[in-house]
C-alpha positions as CSV (number, residue, x, y, z in Angstrom):
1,X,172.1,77.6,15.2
2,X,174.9,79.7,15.8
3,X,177.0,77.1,17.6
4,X,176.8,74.8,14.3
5,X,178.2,78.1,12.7
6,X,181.0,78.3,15.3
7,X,181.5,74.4,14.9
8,X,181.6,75.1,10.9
9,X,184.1,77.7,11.3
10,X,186.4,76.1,12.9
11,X,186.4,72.8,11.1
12,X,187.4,75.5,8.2
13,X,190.3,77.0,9.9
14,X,191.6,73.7,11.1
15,X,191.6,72.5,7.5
16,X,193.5,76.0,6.4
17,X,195.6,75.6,8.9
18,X,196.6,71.5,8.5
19,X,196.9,72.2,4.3
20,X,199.2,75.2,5.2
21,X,201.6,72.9,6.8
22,X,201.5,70.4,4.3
23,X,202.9,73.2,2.0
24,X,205.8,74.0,3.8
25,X,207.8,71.1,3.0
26,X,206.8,71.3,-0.7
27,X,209.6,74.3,-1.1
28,X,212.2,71.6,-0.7
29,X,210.7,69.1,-2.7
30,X,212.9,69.2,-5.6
31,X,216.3,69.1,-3.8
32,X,218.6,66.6,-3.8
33,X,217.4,64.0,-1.3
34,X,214.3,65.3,-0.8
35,X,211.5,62.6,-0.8
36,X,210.1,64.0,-4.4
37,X,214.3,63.9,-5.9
38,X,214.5,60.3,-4.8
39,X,211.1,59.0,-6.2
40,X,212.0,60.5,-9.5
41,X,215.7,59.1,-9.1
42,X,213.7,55.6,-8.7
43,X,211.1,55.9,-11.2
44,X,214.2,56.8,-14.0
45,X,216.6,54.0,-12.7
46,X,213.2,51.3,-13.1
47,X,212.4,53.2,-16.1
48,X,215.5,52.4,-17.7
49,X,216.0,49.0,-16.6
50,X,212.7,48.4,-18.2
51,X,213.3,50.2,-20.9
52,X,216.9,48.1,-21.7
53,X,215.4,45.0,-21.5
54,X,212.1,45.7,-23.8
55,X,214.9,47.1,-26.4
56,X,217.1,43.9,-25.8
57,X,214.1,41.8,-26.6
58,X,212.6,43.9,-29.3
59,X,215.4,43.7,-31.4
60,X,215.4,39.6,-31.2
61,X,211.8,39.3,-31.1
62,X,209.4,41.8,-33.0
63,X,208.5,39.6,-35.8
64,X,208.5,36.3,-34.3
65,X,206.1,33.9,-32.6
66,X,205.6,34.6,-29.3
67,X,205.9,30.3,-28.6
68,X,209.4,31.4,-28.9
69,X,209.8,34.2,-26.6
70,X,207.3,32.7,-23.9
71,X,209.9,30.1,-23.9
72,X,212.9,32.2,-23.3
73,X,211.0,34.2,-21.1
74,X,210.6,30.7,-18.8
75,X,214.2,30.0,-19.2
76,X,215.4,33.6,-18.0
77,X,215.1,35.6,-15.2
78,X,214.4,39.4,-16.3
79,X,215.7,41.2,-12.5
80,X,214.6,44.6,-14.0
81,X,211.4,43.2,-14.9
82,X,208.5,43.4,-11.9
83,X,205.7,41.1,-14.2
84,X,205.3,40.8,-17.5
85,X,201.5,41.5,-19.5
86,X,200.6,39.9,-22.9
87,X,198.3,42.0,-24.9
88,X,196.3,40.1,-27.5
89,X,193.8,41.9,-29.9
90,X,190.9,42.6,-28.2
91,X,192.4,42.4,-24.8
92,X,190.8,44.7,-22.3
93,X,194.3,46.4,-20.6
94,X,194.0,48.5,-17.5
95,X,196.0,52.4,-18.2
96,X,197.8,52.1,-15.1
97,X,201.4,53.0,-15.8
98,X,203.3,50.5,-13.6
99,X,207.5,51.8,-14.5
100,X,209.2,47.8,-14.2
101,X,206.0,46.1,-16.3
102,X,207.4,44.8,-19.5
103,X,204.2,44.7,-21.8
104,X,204.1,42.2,-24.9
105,X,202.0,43.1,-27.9
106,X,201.0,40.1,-30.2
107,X,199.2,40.7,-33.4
108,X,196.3,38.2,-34.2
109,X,198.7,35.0,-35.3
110,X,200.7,35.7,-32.0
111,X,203.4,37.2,-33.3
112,X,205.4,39.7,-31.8
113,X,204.7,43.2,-32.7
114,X,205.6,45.8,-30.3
115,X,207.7,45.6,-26.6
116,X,207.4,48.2,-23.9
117,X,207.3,49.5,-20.6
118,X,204.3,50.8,-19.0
C-alpha cells in the first residue's frame, strides 16, 4: 500500500513539475514575435480580409435575392474567403468561430439579409 502512495506522489510532482515549465514561456507570450503576437497578428489580418469582403458584398447585396449573389459568387474568386455558409431559417449552424468563413443570411423568400464573418 504504501508503494501505490509513493507511485501517487510522484505521478503528482512530475505533473507540477511538467505544468511549471509550460509556464515559463508564457511571460513572453505577448512580445513581438512570440508565437501568441503572431496568431493574433493572423487572426486580425483574416479577420479583416473577411471582414472587407462581407462589407463589399453587403452593401450590393442585403436586400436582394440570393439567385443573384450565388451567381456572382460562382463567377468570382473571394482569396480572403476560406468557404462560404448559407444560413436559411431554421438552419441548424454550428458556433464555431472559423475568422476567413463568410456566412450568408437569407430570410425565408431567400433574400439577403445579413453578411458576416464568423
Amino acid at each position: 500500500m504504501a508503494f501505490m502512495f509513493k507511485g501517487v506522489r510522484l505521478a503528482l510532482v512530475l505533473v507540477s513539475v511538467t505544468a511549471m515549465a509550460g509556464c515559463d514561456g508564457e511571460k513572453n507570450a505577448g512580445e513581438p514575435g512570440s508565437p501568441k503576437d503572431r496568431h493574433a497578428e493572423a487572426f486580425e489580418q483574416g479577420l479583416k480580409g473577411c471582414a472587407v469582403v462581407a462589407d463589399s458584398l453587403g452593401n450590393t447585396w442585403i436586400g436582394k435575392p440570393f439567385t443573384g449573389l450565388e451567381t456572382w459568387l460562382a463567377a468570382n474568386s473571394l482569396t480572403d474567403v476560406g468557404s462560404v455558409r448559407i444560413i436559411r431559417p431554421d438552419t441548424a449552424v454550428t458556433e464555431d468561430y472559423r475568422i476567413n468563413r463568410l456566412n450568408i443570411t437569407l430570410d425565408d423568400k431567400d433574400v439577403v439579409t445579413k453578411l458576416h464573418c464568423g
